[in-house]
NUPA-820243 format. One line per field, with one value per residue (C-alpha): residue number from 0; chain; x, y, z. Coordinates in steps of 0.02 Angstrom, whole numbers. Each point is the difference from the previous one (the first is absolute). Layout:
BEGIN
num: NUM, ...;
cadena: A, ...;
c1: X, ...;
c2: Y, ...;
c3: Z, ...;
//
This chain:
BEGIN
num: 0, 1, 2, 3, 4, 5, 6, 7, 8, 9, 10, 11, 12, 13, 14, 15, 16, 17, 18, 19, 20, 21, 22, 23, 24, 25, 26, 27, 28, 29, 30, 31, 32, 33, 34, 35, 36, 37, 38, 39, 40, 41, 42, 43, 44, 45, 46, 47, 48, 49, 50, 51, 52, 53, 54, 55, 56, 57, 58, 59, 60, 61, 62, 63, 64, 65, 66, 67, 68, 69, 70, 71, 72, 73, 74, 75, 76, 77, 78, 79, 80, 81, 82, 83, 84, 85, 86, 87, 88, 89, 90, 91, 92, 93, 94, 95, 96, 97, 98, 99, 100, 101, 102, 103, 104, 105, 106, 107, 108, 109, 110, 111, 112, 113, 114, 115, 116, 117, 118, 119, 120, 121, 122, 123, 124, 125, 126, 127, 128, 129, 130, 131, 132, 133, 134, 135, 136, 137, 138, 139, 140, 141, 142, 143, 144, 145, 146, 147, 148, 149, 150, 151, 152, 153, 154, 155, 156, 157, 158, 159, 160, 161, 162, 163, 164, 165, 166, 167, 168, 169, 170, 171, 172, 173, 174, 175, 176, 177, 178, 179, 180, 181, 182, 183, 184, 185, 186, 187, 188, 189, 190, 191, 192, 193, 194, 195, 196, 197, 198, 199, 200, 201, 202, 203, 204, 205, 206, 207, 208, 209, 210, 211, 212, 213, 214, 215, 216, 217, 218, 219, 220, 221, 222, 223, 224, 225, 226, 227, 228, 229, 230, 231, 232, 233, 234, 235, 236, 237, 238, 239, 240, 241, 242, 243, 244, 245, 246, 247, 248, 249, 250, 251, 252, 253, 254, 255, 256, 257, 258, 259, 260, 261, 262, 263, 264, 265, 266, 267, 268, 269, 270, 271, 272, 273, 274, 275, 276, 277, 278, 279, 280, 281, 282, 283, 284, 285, 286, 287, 288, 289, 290, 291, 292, 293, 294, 295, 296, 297, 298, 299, 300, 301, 302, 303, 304, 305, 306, 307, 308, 309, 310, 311, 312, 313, 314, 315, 316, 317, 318, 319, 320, 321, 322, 323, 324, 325, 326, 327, 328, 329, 330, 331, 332, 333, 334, 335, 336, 337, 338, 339, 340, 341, 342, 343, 344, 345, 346, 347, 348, 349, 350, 351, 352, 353, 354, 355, 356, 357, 358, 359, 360, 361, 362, 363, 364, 365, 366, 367, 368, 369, 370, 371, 372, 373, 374, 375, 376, 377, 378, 379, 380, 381, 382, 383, 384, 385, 386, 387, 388, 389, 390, 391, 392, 393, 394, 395, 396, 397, 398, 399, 400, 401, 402, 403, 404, 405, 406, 407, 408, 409, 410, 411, 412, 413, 414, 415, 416, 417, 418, 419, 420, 421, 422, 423, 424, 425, 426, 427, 428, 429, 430, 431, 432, 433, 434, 435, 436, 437, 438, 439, 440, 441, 442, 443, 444, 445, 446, 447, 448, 449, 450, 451, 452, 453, 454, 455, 456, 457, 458, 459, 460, 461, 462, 463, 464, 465, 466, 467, 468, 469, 470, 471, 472, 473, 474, 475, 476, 477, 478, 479, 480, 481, 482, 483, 484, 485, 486, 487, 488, 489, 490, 491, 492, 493, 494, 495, 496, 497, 498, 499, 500, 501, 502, 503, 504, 505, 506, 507, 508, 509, 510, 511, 512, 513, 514, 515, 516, 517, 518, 519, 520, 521, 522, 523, 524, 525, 526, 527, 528, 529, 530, 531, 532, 533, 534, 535, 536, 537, 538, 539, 540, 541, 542, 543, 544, 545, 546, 547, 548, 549, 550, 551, 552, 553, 554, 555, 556, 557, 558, 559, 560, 561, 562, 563, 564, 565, 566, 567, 568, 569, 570, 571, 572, 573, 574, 575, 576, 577, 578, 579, 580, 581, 582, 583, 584, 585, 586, 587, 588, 589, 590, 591, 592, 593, 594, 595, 596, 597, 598, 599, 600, 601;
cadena: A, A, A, A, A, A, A, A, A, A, A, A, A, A, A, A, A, A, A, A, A, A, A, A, A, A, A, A, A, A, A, A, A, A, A, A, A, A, A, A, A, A, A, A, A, A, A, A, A, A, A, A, A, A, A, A, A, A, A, A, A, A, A, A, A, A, A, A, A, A, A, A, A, A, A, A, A, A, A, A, A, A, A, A, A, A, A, A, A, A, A, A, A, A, A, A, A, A, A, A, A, A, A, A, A, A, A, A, A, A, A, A, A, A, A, A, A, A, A, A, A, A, A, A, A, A, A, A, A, A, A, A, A, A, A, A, A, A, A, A, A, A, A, A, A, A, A, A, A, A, A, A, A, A, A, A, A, A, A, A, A, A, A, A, A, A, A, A, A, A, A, A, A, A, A, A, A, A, A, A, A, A, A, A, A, A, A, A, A, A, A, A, A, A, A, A, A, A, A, A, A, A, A, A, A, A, A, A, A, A, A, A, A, A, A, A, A, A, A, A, A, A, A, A, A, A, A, A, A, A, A, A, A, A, A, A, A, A, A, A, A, A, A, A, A, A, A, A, A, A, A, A, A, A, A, A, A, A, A, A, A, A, A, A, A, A, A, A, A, A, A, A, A, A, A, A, A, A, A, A, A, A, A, A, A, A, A, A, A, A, A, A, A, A, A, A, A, A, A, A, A, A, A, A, A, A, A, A, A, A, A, A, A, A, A, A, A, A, A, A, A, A, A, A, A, A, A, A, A, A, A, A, A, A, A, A, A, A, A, A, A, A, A, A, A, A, A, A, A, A, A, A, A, A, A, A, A, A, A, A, A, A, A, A, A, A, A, A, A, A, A, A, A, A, A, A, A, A, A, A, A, A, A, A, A, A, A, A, A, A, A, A, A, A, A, A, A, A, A, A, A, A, A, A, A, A, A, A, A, A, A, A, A, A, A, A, A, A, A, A, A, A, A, A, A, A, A, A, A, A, A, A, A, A, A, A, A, A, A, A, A, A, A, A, A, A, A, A, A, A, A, A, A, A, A, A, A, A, A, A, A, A, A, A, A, A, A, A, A, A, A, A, A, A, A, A, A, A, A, A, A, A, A, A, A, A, A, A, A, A, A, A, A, A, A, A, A, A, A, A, A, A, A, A, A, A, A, A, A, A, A, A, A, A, A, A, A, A, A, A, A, A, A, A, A, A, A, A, A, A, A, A, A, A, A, A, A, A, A, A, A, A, A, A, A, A, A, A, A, A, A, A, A, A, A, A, A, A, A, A, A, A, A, A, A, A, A, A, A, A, A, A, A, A, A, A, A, A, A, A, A, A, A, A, A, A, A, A, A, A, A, A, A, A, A, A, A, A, A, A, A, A;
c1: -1473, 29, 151, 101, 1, 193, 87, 156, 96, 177, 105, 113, 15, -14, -56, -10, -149, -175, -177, -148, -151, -101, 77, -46, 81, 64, 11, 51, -77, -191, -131, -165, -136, -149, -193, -65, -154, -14, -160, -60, 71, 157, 46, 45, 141, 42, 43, 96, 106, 32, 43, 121, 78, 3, 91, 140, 20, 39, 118, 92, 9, 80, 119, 60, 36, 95, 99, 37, 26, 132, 78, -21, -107, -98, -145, -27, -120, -97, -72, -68, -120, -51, -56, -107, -80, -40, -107, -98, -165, -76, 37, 2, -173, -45, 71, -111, -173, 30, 53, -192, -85, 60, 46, 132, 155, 150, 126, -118, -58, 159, 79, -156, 23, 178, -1, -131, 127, 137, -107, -48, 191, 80, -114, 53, 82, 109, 164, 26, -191, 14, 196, -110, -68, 136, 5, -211, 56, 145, -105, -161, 122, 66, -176, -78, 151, -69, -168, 41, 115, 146, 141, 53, 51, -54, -34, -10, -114, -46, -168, 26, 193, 36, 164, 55, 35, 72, 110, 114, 1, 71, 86, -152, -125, 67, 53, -184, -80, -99, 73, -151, -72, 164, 48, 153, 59, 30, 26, 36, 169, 131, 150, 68, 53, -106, -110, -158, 115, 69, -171, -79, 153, -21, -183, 54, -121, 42, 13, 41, 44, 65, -135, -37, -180, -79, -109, -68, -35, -50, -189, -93, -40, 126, 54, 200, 129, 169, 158, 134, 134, -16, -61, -164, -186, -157, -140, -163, 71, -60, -50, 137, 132, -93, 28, 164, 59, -106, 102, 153, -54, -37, 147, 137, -88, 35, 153, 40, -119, 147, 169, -63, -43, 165, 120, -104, 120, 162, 152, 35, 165, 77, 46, 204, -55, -23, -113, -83, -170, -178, -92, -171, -48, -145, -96, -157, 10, -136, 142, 92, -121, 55, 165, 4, -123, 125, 132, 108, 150, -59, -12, 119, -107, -139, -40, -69, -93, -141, -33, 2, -113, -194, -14, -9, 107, 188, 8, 23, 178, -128, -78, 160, 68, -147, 14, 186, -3, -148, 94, 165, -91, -79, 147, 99, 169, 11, 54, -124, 81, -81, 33, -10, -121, 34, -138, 1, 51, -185, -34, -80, -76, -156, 16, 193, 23, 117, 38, -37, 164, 47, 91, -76, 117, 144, -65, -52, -21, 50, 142, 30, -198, 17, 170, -91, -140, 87, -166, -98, 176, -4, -175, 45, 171, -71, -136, 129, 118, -139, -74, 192, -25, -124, 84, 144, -22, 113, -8, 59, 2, -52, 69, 180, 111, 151, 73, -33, -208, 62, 87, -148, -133, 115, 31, -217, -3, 133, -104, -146, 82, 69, -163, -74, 136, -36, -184, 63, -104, 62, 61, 134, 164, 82, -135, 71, 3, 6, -22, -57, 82, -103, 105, 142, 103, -6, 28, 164, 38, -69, 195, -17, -176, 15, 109, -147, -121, -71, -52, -66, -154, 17, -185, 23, -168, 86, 178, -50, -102, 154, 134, -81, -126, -149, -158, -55, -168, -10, -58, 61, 184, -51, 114, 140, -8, 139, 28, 132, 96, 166, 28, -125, 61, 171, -58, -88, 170, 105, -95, -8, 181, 13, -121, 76, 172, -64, -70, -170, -157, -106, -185, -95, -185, -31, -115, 159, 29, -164, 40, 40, 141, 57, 15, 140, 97, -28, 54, 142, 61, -8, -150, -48, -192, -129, -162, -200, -143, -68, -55, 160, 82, -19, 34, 147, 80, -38, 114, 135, -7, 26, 136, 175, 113, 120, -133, -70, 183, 44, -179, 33, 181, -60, -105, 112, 82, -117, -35, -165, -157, -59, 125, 10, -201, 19, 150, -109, -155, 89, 104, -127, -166, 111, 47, -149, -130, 128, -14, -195, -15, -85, -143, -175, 30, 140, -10, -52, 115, 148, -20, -87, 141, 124, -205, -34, 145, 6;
c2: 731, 176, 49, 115, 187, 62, -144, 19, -148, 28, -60, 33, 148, -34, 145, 185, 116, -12, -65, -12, -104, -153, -161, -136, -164, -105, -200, -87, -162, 70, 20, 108, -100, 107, -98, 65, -63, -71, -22, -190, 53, 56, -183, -77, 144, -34, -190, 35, 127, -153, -102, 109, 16, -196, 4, 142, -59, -198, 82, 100, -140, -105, 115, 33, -210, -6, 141, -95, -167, 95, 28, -149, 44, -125, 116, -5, -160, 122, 88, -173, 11, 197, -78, -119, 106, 101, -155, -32, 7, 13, 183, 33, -55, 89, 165, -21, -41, 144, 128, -69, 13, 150, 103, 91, 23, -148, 70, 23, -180, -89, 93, -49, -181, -4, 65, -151, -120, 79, -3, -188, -63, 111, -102, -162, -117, -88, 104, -31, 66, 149, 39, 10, 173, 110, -110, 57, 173, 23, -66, 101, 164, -38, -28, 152, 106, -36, 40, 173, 14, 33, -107, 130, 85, 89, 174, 64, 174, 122, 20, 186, 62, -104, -67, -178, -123, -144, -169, 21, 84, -106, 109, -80, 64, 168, -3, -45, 124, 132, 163, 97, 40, -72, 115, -121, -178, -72, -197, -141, -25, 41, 113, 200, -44, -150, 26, 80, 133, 25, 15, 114, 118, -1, 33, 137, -60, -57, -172, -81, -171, -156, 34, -170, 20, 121, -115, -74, 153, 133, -28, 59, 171, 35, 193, -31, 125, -52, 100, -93, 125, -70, -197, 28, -45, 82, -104, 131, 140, 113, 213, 57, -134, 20, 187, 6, -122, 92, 156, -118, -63, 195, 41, -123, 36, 190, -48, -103, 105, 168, -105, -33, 176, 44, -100, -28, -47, 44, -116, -124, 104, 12, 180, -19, -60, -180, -54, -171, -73, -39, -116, -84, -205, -46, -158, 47, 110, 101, 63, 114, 136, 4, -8, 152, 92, -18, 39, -156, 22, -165, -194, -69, -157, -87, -166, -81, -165, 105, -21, -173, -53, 15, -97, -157, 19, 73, 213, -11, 93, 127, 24, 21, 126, 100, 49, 8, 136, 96, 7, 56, 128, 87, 14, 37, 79, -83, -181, -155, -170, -143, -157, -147, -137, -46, -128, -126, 27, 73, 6, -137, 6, -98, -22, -109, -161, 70, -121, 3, 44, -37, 169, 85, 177, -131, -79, 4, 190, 178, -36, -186, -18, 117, -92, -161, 70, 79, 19, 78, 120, 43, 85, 107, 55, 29, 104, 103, 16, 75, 138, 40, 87, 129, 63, -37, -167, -114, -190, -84, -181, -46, -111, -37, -107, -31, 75, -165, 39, 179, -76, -115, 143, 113, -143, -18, 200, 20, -166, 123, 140, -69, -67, 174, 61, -132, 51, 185, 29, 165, -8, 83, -88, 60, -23, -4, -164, -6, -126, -21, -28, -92, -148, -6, -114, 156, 133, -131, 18, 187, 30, -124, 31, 188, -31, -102, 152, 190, 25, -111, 27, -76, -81, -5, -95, -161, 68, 14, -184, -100, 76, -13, -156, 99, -33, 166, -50, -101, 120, -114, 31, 190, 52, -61, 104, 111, 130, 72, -172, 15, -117, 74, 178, -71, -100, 160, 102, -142, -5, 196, 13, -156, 76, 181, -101, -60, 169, -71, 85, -60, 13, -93, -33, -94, 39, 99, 135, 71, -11, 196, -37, -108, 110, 94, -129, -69, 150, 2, -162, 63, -54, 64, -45, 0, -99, 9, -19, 154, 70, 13, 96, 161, -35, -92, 166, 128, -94, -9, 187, 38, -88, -5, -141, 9, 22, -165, -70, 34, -100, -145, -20, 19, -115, -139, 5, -66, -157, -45, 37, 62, 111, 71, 19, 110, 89, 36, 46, 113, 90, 2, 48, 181, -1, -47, 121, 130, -51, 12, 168, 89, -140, 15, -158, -103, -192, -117, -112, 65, -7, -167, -91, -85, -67, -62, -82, -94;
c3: 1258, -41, -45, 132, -46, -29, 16, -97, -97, -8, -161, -133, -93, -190, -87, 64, 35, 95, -68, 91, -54, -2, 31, -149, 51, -157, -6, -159, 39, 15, -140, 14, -59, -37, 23, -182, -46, -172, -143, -62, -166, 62, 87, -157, -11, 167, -13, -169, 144, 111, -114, -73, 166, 19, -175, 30, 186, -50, -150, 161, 98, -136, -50, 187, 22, -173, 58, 171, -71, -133, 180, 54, 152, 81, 57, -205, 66, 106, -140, -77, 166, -53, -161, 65, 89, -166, -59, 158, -55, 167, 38, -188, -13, 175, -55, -177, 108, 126, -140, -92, 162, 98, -153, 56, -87, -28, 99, 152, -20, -27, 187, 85, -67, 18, 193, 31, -55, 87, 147, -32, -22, 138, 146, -84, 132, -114, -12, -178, -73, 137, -89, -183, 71, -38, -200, -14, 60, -133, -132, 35, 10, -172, -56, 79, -67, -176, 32, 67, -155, 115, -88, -99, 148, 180, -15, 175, -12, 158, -15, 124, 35, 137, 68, -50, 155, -54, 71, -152, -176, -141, -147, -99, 111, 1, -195, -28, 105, -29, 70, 1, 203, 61, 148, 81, 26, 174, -2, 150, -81, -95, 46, -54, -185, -40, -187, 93, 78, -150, -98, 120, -15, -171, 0, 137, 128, 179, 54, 156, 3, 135, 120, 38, 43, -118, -91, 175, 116, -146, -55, -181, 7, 140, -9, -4, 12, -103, 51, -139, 89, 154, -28, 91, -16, 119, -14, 34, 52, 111, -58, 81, -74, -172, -7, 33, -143, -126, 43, 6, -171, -77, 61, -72, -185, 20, 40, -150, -96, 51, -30, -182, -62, 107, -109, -176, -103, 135, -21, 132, 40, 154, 91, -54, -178, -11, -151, 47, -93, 94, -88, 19, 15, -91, 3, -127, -161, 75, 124, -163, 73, 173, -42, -76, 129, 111, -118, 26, -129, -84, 18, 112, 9, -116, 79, -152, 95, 42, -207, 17, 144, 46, -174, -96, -144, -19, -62, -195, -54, -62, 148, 76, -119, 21, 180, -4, -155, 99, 171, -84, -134, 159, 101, -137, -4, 166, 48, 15, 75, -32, 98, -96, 80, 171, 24, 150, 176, 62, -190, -104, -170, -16, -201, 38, 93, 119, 147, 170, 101, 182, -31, -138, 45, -35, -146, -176, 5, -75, -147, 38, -52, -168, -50, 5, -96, -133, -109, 131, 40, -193, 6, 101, -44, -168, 66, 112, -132, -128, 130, 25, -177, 90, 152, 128, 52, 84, 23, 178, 57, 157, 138, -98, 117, -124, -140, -91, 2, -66, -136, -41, 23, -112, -144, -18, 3, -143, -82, -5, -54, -145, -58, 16, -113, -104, -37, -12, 169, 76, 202, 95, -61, 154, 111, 216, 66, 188, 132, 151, 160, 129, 37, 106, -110, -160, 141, 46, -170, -91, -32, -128, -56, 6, -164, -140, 65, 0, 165, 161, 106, 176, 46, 174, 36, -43, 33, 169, 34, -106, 103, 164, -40, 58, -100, -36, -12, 167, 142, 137, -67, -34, 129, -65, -167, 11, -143, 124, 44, -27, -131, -128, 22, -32, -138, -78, 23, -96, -135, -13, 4, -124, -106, -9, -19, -160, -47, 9, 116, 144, 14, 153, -29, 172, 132, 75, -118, 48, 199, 37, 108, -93, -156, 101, 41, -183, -61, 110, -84, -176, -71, -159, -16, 129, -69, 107, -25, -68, 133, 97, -120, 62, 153, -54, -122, 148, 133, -148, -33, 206, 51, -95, -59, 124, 139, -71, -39, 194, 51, -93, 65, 165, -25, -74, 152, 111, 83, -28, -99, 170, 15, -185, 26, 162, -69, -170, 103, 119, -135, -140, 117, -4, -163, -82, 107, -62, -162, 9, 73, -123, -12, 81, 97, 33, -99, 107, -54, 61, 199, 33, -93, 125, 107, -191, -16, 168;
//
């Protein structure tokens, strides 16, 4: 059935901007299988393949039941049926007489003889035999994932730019992914802040995700139009439609394009003199570059997973060191943060026998994972504390929930440092230490934590799903997500005014620093660092340098006083609409961002 021309999916925001392009539909579970014909000599080369592949996949299999019966899991026994299989000579000795007689490649051979005995068990009347379908299945995969040489790894590559419609992107997929052709994300799932959001920001193309249907209505080949500002999809759209985003689309770069050679290297100041910083979030060290394009005033976040997944062993402390020193020698005089791991939640390494979690965002995660693993934690603090000799870096630890992990987190630190002084290895001796704020229980409590550290940076992305138990990557709960619910803006003000109690400064590196309206207000409640993705950043510094403190000091009041998140959203939109499009004057177009808010929001 063809698919109908403009029909428009509508979903969630995640990253801002407009692409327009081929639609390449992604699905993990899939392998292409080419027919390649093979010569007589070459079959002896072929069987030494599938046996190889018999050999690592048995080793895999083995492995996986020792680390299940370790666990004491009983589906440990299922495995001993995936063995068997291994042996069965039947379809071992079919797969060698149909590689000798058609003389076509291994691979090919093995998924043609494979989907016969699928075929054969799956119309088997006894229940049992017909349930030993999905065991041939799992076992051929694991096989046919040798052959194709794909176990160190999927690489997905664009073969034309194209834009990637998925169910769901995992961290590894995206970590692993190649970057080139990539025009924007949309996904089936997923909500405003989840990890694909968060990538595509980062890589500073536009993504759409939550739409439910995407990967069942949208076609290969489709011509898609992406709108990240507003959260929507057109599916083959017509001239007229077409036309008008591509001047949409020319038009929002000029813009950007303007604000940057506006301010250069302008301070973030506002019109009655007050000095705050705009920083950039980076996920990859290719990022240094855009960071200063668009003259962000340093790192206010390095999320250091992203070093860790897409691969089979752990980053060596050398490793490490390396892309630390490089990222802080290039932005040199100015700051670079680096968060120490904050692995599980959505986040898994592959190399570590992490456990499967009913609640994985409540789990072994963040710091309670690096305390536990003191000599993976020690890598890296090494390797952060030996680039701090090269520029102005700063360490942070994520997701702190008591001053007792602060105290643990801080003994290992001063551990390392003292065997750095030790081997006469130069570092920063009085290197910030800062930590994050994205559970309720430290916000409670930043009076007492404000005192054992530098600075704080509120991540609101988790702030924000703790406090009001909202998964933020669930896009049935989407609509509960509430940067503007009372209880986080009054958690953000305590923990300013704990923080500047202490004498101590506040950075926020959540999705909400980079909300225009929100800067205001965030201004308004003293906030002394505003970290985006790179991109925002001008956008970000021009709002600051149009509106003054006490303009912004009079919003956020305002706006403390209200009832509801709907009602601080409709005061923000109906005071700030003004504000901002005063602010933005002198541009060629207004942002786009800045009207739709309170309909993306809802």
């Amino acid at each position: 059935m063809k698919t109908q021309q403009n029909r428009v999916l509508e979903g969630i925001p995640a990253s801002p901007g407009i692409a327009i392009g081929p639609a390449y539909l992604y699905g993990r579970p899939e392998f292409v299988i080419y027919r390649r014909k093979i010569r007589e000599e070459d079959i002896p080369k072929e069987l030494a393949r599938f046996e190889e592949a018999l050999i690592k996949t048995r080793k895999e299999i083995m492995e996986l039941q020792k680390s299940l019966a370790k666990k004491g899991a009983s589906s440990a026994k299922i495995f001993e049926a995936h063995l068997l299989l291994l042996e069965d000579r039947m379809l071992i000795e079919e797969v060698i007489n149909e590689l000798k007689k058609k003389k076509l490649c291994v691979e090919y051979i093995f998924s043609q003889v494979l989907k016969k005995y699928i075929n054969a068990f799956s119309q088997m009347e006894d229940d049992y035999i017909r349930e030993r379908t999905a065991d041939i299945s799992d076992v051929g995969k694991r096989i046919l994932k040798h052959l194709l040489e794909q176990d160190k790894g999927h690489v997905l590559e664009l073969p034309e730019p194209s834009i990637l419609v998925a169910h769901d992107l995992s961290p590894s997929d995206t970590a692993t992914m190649s970057k080139e052709n990539l025009l924007a994300f949309i996904t089936d799932i997923g909500g405003k802040t989840s990890h694909t959001a968060i990538i595509a920001k980062s890589l500073e193309i536009p993504a759409v995700v939550g739409l439910g249907i995407a990967t069942r209505v949208i076609k290969p080949g489709d011509l898609l139009i992406v709108d990240g500002d507003e959260g929507k999809v057109i599916i083959n759209p017509d001239s007229k439609t077409l036309q008008r985003y591509q001047k949409e689309k020319d038009k929002t770069l000029v813009s950007v394009r303007q604000l940057e050679s506006m301010l250069g290297d302008l301070p973030a100041e506002t019109l009655d003199g007050r000095r705050v910083t705009v920083s950039a979030n980076m996920e990859f060290p290719s990022e240094v570059e855009s960071v200063i394009s668009h003259h962000a005033e340093g790192v206010g976040l390095f999320r250091t997973e992203f070093l860790y997944m897409g691969r089979q062993d752990l980053p060596s402390e050398e490793e490490q060191f390396e892309v630390y020193r490089h990222i802080a020698e290039r932005l040199k005089p100015n700051p670079v943060i680096i968060r120490t791991l904050d692995i599980g939640g959505d986040k898994f390494l592959s190399q570590i026998d992490m456990p499967q979690e009913m609640h994985s965002f409540l789990g072994w995660r963040a710091i309670r994972f690096c305390l536990a693993r003191p000599d993976i934690f020690k890598v890296q603090l090494r390797a952060i504390l030996r680039a701090s000799a090269y520029g102005n870096v700063k360490l942070m630890f994520p997701m702190i929930s008591c001053i007792e992990e602060l105290h643990s987190a801080k003994k290992i630190l001063a551990e390392v440092k003292r065997e750095l002084s030790r081997k006469k290895i130069d570092y920063d001796k009085d290197i910030e230490i800062g930590a994050m704020i994205e559970v309720p229980s430290a916000a409670v409590t930043s009076d007492l934590l404000a005192k054992e550290v530098d600075f704080f940076s509120i991540g609101t992305n988790d702030l924000v799903q703790y406090t009001l138990a909202v998964d933020r990557a669930n896009e049935k709960v989407a609509y509960l997500y509430r940067p503007t619910h009372l209880a986080i803006l009054r958690l953000i003000k305590l923990t300013i005014d704990n923080a500047h109690a202490n004498g101590i400064w506040v950075g926020m590196c959540g999705e909400m620093a980079g909300e225009l309206p929100l800067v205001v207000l965030l201004l308004g409640l003293g906030l002394d660092e505003f970290s985006a993705p790179p991109i925002s950043v001008p956008k970000i510094k021009y709002v600051i340098r149009n509106v003054t403190y006490e303009e912004a000091k009079k919003v956020a009041e305002e706006a403390l006083s209200k009832g509801s998140a709907d009602e601080v959203e409709e005061y923000l939109t109906s005071t700030l609409d003004g504000l901002l499009n005063r602010c933005l004057k002198d541009t060629v177009c207004e942002l786009r961002d800045v009207s739709p808010w309170l309909k993306k929001r809802k």
